[in-house]
PDB file as gemmi writes it, atoms N, CA and C in Angstrom:
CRYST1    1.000    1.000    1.000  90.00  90.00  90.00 P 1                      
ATOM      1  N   UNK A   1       9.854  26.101   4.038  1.00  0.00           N  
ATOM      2  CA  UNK A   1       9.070  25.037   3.473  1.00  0.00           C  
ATOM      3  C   UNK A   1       8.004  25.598   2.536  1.00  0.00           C  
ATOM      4  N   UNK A   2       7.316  26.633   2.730  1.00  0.00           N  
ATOM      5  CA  UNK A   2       6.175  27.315   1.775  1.00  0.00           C  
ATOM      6  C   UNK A   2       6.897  27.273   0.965  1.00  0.00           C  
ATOM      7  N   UNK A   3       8.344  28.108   0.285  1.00  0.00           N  
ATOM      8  CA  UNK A   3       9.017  28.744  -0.553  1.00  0.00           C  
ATOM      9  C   UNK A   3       9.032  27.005  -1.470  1.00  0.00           C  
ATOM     10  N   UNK A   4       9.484  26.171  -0.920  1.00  0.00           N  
ATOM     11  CA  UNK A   4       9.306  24.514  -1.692  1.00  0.00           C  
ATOM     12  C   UNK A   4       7.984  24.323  -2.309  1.00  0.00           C  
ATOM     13  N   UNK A   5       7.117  24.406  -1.211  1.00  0.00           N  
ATOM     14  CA  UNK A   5       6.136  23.974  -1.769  1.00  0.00           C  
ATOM     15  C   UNK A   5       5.387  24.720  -2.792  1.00  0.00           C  
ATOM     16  N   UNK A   6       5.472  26.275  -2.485  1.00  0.00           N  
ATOM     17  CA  UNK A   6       5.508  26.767  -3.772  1.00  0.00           C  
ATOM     18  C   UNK A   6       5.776  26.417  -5.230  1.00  0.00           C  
ATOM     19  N   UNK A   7       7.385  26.361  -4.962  1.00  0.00           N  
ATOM     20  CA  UNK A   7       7.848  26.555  -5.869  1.00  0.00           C  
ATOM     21  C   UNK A   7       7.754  24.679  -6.678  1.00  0.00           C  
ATOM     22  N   UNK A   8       7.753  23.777  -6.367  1.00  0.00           N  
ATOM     23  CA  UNK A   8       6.899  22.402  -6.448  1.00  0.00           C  
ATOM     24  C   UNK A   8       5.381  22.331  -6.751  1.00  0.00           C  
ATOM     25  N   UNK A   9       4.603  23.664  -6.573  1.00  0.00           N  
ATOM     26  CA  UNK A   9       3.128  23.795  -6.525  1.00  0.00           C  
ATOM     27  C   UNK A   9       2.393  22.574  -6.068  1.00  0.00           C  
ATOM     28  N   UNK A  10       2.510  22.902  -4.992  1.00  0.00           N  
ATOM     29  CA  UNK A  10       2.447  21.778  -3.711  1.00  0.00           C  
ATOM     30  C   UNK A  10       2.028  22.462  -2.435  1.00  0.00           C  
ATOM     31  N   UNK A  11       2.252  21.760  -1.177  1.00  0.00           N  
ATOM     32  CA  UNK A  11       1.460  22.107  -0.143  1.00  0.00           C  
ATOM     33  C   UNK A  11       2.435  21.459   0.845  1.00  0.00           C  
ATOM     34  N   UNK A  12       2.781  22.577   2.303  1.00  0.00           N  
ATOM     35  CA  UNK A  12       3.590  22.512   2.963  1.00  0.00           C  
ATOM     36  C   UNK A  12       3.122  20.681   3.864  1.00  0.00           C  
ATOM     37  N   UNK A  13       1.654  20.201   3.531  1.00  0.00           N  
ATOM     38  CA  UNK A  13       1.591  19.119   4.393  1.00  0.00           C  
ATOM     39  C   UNK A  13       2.092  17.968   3.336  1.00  0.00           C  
ATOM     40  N   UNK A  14       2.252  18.242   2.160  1.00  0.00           N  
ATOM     41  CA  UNK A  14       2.768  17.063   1.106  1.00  0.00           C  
ATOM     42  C   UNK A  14       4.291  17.355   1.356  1.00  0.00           C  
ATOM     43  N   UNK A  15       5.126  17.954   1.514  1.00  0.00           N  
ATOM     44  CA  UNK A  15       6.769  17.654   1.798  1.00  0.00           C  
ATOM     45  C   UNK A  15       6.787  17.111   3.067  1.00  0.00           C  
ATOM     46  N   UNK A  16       5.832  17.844   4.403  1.00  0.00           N  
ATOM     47  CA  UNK A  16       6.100  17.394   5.516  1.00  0.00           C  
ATOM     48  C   UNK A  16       5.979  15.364   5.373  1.00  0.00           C  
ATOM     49  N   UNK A  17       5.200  15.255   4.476  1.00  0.00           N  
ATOM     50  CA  UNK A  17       4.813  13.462   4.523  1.00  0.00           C  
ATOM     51  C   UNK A  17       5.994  13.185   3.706  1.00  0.00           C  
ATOM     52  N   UNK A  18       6.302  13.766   2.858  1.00  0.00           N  
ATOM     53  CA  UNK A  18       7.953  13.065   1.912  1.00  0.00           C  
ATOM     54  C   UNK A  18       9.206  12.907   3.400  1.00  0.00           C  
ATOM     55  N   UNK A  19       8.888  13.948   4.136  1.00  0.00           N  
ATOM     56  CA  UNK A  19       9.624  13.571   5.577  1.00  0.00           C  
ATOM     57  C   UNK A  19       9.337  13.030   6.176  1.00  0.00           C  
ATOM     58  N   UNK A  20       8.083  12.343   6.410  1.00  0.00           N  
ATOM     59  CA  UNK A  20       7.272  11.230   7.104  1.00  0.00           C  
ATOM     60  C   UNK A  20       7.805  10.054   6.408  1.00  0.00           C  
ATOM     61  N   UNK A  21       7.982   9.886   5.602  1.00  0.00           N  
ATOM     62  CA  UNK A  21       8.237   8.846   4.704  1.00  0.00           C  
ATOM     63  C   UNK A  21       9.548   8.458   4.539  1.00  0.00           C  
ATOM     64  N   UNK A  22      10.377   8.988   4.943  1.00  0.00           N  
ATOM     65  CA  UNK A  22      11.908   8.961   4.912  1.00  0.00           C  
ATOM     66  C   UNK A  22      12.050   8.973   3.100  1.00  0.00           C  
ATOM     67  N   UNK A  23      11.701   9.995   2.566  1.00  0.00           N  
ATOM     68  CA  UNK A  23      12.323  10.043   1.005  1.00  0.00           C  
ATOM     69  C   UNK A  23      13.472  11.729   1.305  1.00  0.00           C  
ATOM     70  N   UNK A  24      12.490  12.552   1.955  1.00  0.00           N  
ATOM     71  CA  UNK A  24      13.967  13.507   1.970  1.00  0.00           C  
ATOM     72  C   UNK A  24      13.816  13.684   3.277  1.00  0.00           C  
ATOM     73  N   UNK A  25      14.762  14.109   3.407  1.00  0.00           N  
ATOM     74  CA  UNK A  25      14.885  14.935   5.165  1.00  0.00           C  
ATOM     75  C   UNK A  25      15.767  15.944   4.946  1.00  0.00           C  
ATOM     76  N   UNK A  26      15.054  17.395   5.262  1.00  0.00           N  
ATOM     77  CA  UNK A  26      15.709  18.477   5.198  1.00  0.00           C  
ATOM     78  C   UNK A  26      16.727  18.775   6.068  1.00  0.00           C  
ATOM     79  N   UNK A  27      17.781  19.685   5.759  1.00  0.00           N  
ATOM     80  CA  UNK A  27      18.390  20.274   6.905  1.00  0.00           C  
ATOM     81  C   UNK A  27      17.682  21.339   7.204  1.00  0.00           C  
ATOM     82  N   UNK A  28      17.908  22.101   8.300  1.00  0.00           N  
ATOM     83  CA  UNK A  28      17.595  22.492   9.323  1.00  0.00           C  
ATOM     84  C   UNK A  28      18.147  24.154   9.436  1.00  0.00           C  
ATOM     85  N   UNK A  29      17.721  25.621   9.312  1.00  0.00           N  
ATOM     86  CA  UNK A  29      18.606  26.260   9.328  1.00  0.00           C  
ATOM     87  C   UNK A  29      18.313  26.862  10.752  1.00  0.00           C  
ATOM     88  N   UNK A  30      19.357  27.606  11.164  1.00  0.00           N  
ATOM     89  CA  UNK A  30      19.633  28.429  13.001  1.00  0.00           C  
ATOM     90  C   UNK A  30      18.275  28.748  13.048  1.00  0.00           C  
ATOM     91  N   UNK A  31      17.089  28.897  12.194  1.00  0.00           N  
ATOM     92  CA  UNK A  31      15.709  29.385  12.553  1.00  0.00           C  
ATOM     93  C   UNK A  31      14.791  28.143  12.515  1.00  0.00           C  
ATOM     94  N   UNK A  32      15.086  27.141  12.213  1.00  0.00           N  
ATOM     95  CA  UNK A  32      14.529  25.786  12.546  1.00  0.00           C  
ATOM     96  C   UNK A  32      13.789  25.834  11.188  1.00  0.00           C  
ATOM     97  N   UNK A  33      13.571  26.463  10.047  1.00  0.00           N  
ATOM     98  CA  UNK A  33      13.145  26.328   8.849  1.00  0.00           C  
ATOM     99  C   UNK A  33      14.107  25.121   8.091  1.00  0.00           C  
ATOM    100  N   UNK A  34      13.221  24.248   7.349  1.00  0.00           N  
ATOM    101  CA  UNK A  34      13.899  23.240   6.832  1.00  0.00           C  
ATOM    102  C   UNK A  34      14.152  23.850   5.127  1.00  0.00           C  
ATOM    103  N   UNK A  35      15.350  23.223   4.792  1.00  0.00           N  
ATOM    104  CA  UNK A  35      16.165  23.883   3.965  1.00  0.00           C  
ATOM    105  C   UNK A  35      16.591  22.782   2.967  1.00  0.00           C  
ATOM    106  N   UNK A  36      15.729  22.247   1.783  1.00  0.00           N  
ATOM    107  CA  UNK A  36      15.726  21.450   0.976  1.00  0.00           C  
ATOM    108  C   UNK A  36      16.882  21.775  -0.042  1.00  0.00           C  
ATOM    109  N   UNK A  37      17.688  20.560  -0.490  1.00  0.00           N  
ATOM    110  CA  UNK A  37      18.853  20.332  -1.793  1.00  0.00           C  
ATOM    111  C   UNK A  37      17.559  20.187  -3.095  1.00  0.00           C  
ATOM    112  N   UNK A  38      18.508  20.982  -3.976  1.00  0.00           N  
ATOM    113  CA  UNK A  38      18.019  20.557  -5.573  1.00  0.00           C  
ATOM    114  C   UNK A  38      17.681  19.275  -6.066  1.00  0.00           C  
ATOM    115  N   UNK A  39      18.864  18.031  -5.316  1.00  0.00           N  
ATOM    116  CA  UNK A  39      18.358  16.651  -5.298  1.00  0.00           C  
ATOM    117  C   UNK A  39      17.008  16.275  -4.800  1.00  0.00           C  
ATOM    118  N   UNK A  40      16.959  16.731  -3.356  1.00  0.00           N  
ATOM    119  CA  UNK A  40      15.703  16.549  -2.790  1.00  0.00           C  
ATOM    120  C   UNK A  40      14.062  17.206  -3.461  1.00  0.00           C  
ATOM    121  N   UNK A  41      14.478  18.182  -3.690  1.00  0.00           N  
ATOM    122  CA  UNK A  41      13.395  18.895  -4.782  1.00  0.00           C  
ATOM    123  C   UNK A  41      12.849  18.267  -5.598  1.00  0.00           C  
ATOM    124  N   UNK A  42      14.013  17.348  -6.780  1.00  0.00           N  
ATOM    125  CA  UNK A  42      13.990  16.778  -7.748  1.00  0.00           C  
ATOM    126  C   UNK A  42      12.984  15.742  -7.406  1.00  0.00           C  
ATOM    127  N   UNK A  43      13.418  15.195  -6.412  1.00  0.00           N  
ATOM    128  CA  UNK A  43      12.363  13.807  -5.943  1.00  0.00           C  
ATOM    129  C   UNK A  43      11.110  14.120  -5.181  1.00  0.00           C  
ATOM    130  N   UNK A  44      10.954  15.201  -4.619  1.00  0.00           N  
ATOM    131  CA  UNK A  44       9.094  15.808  -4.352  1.00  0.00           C  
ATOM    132  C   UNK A  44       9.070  15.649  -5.309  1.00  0.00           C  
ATOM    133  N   UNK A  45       9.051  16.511  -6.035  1.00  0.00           N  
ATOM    134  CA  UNK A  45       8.795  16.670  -8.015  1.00  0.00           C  
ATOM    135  C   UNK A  45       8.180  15.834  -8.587  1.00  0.00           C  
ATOM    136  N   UNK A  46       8.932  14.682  -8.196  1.00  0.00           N  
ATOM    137  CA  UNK A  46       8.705  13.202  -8.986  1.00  0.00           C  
ATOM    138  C   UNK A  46       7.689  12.749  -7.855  1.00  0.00           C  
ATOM    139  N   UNK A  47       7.596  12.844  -6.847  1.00  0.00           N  
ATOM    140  CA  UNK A  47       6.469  12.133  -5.857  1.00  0.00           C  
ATOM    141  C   UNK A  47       5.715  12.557  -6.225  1.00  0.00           C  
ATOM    142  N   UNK A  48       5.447  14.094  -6.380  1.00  0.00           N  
ATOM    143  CA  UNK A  48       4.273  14.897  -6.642  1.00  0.00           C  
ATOM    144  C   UNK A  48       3.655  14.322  -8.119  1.00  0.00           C  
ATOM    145  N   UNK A  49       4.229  14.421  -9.236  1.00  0.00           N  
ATOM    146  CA  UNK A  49       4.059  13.331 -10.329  1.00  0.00           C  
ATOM    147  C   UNK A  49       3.242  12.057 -10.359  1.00  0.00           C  
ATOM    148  N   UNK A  50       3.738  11.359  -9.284  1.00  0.00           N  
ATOM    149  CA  UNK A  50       3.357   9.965  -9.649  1.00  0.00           C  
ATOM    150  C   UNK A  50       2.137  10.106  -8.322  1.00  0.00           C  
ATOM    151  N   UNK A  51       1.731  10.778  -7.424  1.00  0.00           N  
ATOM    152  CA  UNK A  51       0.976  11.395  -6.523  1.00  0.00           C  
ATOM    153  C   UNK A  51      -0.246  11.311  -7.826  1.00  0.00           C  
ATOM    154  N   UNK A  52       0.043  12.560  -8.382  1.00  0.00           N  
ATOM    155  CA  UNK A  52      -0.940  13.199  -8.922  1.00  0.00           C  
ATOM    156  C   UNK A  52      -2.188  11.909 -10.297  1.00  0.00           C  
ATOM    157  N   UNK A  53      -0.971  10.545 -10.111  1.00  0.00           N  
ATOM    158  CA  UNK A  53      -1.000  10.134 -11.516  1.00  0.00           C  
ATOM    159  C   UNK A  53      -2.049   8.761 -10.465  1.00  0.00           C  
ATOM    160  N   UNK A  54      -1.947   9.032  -9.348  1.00  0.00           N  
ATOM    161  CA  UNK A  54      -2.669   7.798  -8.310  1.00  0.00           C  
ATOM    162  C   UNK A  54      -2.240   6.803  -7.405  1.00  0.00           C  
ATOM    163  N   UNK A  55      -1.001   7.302  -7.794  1.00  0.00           N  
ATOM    164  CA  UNK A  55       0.250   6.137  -6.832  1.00  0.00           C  
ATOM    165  C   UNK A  55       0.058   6.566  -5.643  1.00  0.00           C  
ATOM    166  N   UNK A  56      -0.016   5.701  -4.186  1.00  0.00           N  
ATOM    167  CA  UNK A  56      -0.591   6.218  -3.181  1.00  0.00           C  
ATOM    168  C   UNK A  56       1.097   6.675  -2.753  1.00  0.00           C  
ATOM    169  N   UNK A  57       1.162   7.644  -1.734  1.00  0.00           N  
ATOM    170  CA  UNK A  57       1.947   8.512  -2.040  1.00  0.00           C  
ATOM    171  C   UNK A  57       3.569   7.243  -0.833  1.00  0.00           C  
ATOM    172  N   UNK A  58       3.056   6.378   0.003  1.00  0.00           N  
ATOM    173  CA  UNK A  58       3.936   5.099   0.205  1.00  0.00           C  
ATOM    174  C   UNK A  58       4.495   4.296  -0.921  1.00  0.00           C  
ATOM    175  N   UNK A  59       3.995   4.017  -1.816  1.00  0.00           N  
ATOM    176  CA  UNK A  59       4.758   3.248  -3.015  1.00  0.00           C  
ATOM    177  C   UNK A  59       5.375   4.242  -4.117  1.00  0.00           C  
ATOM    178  N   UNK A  60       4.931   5.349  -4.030  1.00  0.00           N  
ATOM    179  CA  UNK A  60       5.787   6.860  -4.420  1.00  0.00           C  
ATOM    180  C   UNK A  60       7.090   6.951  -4.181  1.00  0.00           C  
ATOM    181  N   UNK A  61       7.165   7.071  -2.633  1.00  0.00           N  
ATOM    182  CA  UNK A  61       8.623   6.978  -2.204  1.00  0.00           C  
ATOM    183  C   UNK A  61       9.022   5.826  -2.377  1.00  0.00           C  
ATOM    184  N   UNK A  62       8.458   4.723  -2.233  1.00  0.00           N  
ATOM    185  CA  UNK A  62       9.353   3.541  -2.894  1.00  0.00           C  
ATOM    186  C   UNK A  62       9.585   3.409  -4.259  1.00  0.00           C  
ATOM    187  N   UNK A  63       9.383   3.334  -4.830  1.00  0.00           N  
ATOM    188  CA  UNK A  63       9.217   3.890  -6.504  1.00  0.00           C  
ATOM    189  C   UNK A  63      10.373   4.958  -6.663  1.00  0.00           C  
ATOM    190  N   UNK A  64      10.438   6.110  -5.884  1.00  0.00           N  
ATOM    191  CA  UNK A  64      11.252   7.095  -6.075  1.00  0.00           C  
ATOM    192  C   UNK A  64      13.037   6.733  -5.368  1.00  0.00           C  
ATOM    193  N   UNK A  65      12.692   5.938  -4.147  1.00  0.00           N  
ATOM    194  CA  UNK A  65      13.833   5.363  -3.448  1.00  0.00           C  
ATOM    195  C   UNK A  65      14.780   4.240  -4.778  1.00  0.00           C  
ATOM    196  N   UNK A  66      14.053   3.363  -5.101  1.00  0.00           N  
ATOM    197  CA  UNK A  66      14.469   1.959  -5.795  1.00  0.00           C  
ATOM    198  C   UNK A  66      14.947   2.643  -7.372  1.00  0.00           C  
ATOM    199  N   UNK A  67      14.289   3.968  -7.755  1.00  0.00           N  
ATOM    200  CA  UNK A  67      14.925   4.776  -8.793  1.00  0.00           C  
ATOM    201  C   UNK A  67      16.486   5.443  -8.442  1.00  0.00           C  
ATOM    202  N   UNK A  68      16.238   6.324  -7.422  1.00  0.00           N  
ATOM    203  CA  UNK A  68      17.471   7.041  -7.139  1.00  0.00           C  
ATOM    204  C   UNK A  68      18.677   5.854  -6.822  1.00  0.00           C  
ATOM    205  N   UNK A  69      18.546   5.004  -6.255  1.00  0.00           N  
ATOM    206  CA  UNK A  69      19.286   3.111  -6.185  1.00  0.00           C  
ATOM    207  C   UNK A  69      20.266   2.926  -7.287  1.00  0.00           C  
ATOM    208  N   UNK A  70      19.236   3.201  -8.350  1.00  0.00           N  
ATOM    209  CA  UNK A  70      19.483   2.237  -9.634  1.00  0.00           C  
ATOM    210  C   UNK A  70      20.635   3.747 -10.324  1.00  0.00           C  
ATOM    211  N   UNK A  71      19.898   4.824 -10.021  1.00  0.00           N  
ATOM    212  CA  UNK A  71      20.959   5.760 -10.895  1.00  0.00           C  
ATOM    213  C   UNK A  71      22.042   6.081 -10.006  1.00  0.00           C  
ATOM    214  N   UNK A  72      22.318   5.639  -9.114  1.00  0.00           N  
ATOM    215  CA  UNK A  72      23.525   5.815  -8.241  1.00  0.00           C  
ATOM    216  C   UNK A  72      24.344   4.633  -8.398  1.00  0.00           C  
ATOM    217  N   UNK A  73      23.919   3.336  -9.057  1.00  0.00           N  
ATOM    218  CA  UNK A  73      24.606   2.066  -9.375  1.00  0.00           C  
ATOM    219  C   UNK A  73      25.003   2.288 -10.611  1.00  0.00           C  
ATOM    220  N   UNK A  74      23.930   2.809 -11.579  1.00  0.00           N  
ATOM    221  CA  UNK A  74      24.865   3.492 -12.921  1.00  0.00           C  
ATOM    222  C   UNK A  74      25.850   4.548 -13.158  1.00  0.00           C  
ATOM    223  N   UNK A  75      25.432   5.379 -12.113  1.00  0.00           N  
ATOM    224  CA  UNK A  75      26.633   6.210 -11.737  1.00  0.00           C  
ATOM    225  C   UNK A  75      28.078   5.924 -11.702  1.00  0.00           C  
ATOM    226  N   UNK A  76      27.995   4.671 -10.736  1.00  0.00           N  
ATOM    227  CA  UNK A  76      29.504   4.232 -10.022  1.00  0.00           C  
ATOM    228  C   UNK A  76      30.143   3.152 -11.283  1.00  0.00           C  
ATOM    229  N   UNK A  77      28.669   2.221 -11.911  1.00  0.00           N  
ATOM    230  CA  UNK A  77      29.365   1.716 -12.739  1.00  0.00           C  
ATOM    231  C   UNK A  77      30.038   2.259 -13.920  1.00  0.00           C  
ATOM    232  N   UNK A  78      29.353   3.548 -14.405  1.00  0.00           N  
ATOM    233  CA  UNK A  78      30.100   4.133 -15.429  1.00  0.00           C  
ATOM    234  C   UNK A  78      31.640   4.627 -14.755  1.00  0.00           C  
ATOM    235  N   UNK A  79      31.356   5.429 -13.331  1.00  0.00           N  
ATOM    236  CA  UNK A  79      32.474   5.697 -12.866  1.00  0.00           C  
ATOM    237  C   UNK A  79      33.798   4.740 -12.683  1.00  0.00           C  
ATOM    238  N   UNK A  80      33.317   3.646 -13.045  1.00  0.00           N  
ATOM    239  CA  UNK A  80      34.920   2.642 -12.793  1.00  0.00           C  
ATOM    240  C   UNK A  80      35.214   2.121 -14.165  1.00  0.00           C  
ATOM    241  N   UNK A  81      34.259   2.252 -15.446  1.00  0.00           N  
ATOM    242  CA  UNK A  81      35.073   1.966 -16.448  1.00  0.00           C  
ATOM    243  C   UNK A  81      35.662   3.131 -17.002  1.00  0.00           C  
ATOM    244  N   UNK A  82      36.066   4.492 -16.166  1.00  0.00           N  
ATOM    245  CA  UNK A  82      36.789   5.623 -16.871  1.00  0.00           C  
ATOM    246  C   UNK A  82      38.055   4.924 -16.198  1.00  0.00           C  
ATOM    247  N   UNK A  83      39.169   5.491 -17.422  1.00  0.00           N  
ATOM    248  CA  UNK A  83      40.445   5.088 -17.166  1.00  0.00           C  
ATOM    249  C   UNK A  83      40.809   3.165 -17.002  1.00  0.00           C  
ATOM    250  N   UNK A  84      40.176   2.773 -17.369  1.00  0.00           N  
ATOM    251  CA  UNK A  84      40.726   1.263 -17.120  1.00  0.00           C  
ATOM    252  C   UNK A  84      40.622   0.672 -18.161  1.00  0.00           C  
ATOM    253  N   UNK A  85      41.752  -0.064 -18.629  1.00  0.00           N  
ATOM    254  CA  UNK A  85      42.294  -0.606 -20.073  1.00  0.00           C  
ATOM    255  C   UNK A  85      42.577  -2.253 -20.094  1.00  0.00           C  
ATOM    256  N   UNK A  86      41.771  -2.440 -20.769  1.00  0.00           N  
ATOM    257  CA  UNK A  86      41.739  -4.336 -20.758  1.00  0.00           C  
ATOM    258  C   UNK A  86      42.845  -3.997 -21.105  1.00  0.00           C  
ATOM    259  N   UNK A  87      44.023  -5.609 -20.105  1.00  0.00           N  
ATOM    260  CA  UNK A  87      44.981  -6.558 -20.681  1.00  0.00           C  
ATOM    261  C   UNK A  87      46.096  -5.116 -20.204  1.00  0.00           C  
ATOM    262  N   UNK A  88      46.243  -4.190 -19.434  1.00  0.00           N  
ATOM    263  CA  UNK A  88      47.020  -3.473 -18.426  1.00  0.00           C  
ATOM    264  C   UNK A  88      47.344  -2.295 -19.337  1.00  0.00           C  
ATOM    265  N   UNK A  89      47.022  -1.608 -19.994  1.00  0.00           N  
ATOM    266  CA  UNK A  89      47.320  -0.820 -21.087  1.00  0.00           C  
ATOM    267  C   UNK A  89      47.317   0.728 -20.644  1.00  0.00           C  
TER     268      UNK A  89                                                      
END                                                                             
């Protein structure tokens, strides 16, 4: 978790609250050190951001939740107009 918060220039009690908050939840390695994805990073990042900008850090993760939503709906929608041809083509 230091090595995150480091590298986020941040503070091991600001990720522990992004886990309080249900925005990430780390896995876990055989030494009980939590072991953050590049996704998850991405979104401290952005908490830490909108943190820093006055957003209390509860409407952060919502803010950050209702974002990641919306690009996972654009995701899928781009993903279903590959390959499909009006009128059966």
């Amino acid at each position: 978790m230091g090595r995150a918060a480091a590298v986020l220039d941040t503070t091991p009690a600001f990720l522990r609250a992004l886990g309080e908050a249900r925005l990430i939840t780390p896995l876990r390695s055989e030494g009980g050190h939590r072991r953050y994805s590049r996704h998850q990073l991405r979104m401290a990042a952005r908490a830490r951001e909108l943190v820093d900008q006055g957003t209390p850090i509860d409407a952060a993760c919502r803010i950050i939740s209702l974002e990641d939503q919306l690009a996972e709906a654009r995701r899928q929608l781009t993903g279903q107009g590959k390959g499909h041809h009006p009128g059966g083509r």
